[in-house]
C-alpha positions, -999 to 999 in steps of 0.1 A, spaced: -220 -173 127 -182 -173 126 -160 -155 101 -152 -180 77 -190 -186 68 -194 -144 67 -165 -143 44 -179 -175 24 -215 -158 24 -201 -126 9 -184 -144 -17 -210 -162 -25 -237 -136 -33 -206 -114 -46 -204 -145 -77 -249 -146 -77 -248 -109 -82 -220 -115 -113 -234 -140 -125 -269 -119 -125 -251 -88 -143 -235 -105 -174 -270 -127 -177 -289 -92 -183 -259 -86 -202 -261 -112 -221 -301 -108 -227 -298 -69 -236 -265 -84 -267 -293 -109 -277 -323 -81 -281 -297 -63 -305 -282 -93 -324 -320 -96 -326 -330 -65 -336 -300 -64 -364 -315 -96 -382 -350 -80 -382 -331 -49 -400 -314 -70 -420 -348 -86 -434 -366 -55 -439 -341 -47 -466 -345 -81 -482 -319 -104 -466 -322 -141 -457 -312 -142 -425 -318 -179 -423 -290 -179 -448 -269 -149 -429 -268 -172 -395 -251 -201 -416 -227 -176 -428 -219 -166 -396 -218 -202 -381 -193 -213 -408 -168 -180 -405 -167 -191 -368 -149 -225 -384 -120 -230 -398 -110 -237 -427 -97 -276 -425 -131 -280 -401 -159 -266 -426 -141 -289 -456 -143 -319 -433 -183 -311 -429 -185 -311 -462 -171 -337 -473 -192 -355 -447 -224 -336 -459 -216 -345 -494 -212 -382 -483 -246 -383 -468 -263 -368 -494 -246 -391 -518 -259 -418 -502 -294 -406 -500 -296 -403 -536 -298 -363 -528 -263 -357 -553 -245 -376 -573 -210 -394 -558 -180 -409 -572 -200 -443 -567 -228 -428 -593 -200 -411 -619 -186 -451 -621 -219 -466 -625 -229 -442 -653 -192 -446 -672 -200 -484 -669 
């Protein structure tokens, strides 16, 4: 085998070996994100409710009003909440 394909090889199994690290990494981070949600519900938290907190202070600001208004929308249109469309028909 020339060089090249050594050199290649080595790289190669040098990225695998990486790649293997941070994934065990990655799976050790998850076991204590884990492990912090089970604490967090033995003292009465809704963690349900803590993971869409988190999710939406990963937004910003112009991004989590545009969901809403989209949300809002929806649900308006599902009968769920009462839209502009509903606050005419009642004044009418």
């Amino acid at each position: 085998m020339s060089d090249a394909h050594g050199v290649a090889r080595d790289q190669l199994r040098a990225f695998i070996e990486r790649i293997e690290r941070l994934e065990e990494e990655k799976k050790t981070i998850a076991d204590d994100i884990k492990d912090v949600y089970g604490e967090a519900k033995a003292m009465g938290y809704d963690t349900k409710i803590m993971k869409k907190v988190i999710a939406l202070r990963k937004k910003d600001d112009q991004e989590r009003m545009e969901e809403d208004l989209i949300l809002d929308t929806y649900l308006a249109a599902l009968g769920m909440i009462e839209g502009p469309a509903d606050q005419d028909s009642d004044a009418a």
